[in-house]
C-alpha positions in Angstrom: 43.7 26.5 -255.7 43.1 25.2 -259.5 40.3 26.4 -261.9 38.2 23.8 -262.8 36.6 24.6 -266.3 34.4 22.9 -268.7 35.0 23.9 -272.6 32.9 22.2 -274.6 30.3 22.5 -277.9 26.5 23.0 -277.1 23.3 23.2 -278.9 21.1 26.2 -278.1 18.9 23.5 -276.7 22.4 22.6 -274.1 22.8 19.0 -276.1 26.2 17.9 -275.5 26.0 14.7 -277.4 27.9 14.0 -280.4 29.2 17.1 -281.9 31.6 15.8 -284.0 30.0 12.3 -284.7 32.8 9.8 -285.2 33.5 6.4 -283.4 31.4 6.6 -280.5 29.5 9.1 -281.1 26.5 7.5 -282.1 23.8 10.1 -281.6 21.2 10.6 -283.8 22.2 14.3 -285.0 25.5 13.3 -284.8 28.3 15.8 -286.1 26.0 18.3 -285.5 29.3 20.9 -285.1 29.9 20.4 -289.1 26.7 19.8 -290.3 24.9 22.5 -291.8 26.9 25.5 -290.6 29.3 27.3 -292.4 33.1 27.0 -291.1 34.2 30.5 -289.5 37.8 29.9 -288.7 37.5 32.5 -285.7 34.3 30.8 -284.1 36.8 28.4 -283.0 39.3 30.6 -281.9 38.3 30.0 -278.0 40.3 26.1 -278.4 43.4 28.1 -279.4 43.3 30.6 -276.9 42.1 27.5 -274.0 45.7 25.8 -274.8 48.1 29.0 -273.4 46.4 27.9 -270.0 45.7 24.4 -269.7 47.9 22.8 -267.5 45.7 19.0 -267.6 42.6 17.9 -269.1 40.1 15.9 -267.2 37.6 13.3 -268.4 35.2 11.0 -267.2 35.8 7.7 -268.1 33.6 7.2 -271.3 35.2 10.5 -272.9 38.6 9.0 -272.0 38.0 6.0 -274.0 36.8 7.9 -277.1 39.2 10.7 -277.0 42.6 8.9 -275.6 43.4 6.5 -278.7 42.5 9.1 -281.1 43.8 12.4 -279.6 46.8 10.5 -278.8 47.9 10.3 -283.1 45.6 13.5 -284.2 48.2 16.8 -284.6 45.2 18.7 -283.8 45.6 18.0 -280.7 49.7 16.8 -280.1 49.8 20.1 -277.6 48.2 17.6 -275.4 50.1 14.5 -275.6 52.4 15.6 -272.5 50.1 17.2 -270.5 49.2 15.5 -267.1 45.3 13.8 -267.6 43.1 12.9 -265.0 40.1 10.3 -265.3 37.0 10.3 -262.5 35.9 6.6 -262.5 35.1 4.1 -260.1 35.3 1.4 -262.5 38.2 2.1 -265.0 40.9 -0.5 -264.7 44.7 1.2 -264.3 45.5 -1.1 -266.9 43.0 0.3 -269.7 44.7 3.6 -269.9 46.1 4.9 -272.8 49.9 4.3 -273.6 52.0 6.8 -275.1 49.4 9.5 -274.0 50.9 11.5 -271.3 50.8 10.7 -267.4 47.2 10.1 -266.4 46.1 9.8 -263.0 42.5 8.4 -262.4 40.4 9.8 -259.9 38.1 7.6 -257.8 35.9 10.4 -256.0 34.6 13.6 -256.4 36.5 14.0 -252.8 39.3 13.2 -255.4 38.7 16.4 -257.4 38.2 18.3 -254.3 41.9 17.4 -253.5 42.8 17.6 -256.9 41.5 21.7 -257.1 43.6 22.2 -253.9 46.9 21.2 -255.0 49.8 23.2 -257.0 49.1 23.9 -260.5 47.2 26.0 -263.3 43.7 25.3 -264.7 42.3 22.0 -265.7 40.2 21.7 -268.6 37.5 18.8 -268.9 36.8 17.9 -272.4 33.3 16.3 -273.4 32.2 13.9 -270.4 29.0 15.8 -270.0 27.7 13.2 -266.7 31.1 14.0 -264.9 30.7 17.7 -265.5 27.3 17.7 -264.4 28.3 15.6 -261.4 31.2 18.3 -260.8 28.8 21.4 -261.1 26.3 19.6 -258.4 28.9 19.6 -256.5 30.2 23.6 -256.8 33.4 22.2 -258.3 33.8 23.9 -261.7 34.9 27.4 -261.4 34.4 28.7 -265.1 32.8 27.6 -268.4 33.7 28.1 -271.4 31.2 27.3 -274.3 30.4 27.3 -278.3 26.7 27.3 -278.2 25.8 26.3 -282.0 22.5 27.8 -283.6 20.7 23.9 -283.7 18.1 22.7 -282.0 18.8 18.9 -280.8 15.7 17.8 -279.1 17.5 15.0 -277.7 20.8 14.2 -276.0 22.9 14.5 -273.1 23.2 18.2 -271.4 25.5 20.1 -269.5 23.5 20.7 -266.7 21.8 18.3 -264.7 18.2 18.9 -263.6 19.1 18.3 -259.6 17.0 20.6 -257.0 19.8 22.6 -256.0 20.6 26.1 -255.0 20.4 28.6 -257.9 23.7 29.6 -259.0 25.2 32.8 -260.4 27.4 33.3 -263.3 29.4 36.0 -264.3 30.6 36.6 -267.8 33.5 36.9 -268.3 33.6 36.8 -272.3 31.4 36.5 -275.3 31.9 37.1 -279.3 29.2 36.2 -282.2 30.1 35.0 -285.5 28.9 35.7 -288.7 27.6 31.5 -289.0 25.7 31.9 -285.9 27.6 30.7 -283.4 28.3 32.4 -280.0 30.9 32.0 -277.4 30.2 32.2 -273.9 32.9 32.5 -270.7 30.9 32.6 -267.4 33.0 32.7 -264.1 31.0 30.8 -261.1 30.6 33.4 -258.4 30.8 31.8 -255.3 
């Protein structure tokens, strides 16, 4: 069975939205990840130690689009390039993917994902897409989190968690560090 995990930036008030506010990022605080806080090399450490077990990246469709044509040229992220991708859409086109990206595979379903997390292979990472992973965590598909919570208040934006009736769930941690800017990292396992 695959890991399922969602790394990804957060306000203290769980916005999602627009952390590092370039092409469509159009959110009102957006950039909110270099704005105003001072760069701590080691706060970021977690995205270097996420890349010795990624084995694909996942995206819902509207992440895909921003991040594919830029990730594909940025050396920041070249570890990437080869590894398998997977898109959840119903309405992306096979012939809108990215070329020159790595082999991507889009998923139709969350019954797609489901089949996905029971097939050979290590962890998959999704990457932004905060409407697939709240989707996903409805569904008791994401095994672990891994988050930079930022010290900003957003007030407005898309979240991580959705605001669906649904059975409380338990998390375990499974990690956490604080930097001297504020930030905090936080690795919660989803005990079943």
């Amino acid at each position: 069975m695959r890991d399922l995990v969602y790394t990804g930036f957060m306000s203290l008030d769980g916005v999602l939205d627009s952390p590092g506010g370039g092409p469509g990022e159009d959110h009102r605080s957006g950039g909110w990840v270099v704005k105003d806080i001072e760069f701590v090399p080691e706060a970021f450490s977690l995205k270097g130690e996420e890349l010795a077990e990624t084995t694909a990246l996942m995206f819902g469709r509207r992440s895909y689009e921003t991040f594919a044509p830029l990730w594909r040229e940025s050396a920041d992220h070249a570890v990437y390039k080869d590894l398998p991708k997977y898109v959840v859409s119903s309405s992306l086109s096979e012939d809108a993917l990215v070329d020159g990206w790595g082999p991507t595979t889009i998923l139709r379903s969350t019954d797609d994902v489901t089949a996905l997390k029971k097939s050979e292979g290590g962890a998959v990472f999704i990457h932004g897409s905060a409407e697939l992973a709240r989707r996903l965590a409805d569904a008791s598909l994401i095994d672990r989190y891994h988050l930079l919570v930022f010290p900003v208040l957003l007030g407005a934006g898309k979240g991580l968690f959705s605001d669906a009736d649904r059975d409380k769930q338990v998390l375990r941690l499974r990690d956490s560090a604080a930097y001297a800017n504020g930030i905090v990292k936080l690795i919660y396992d989803v005990v079943d």
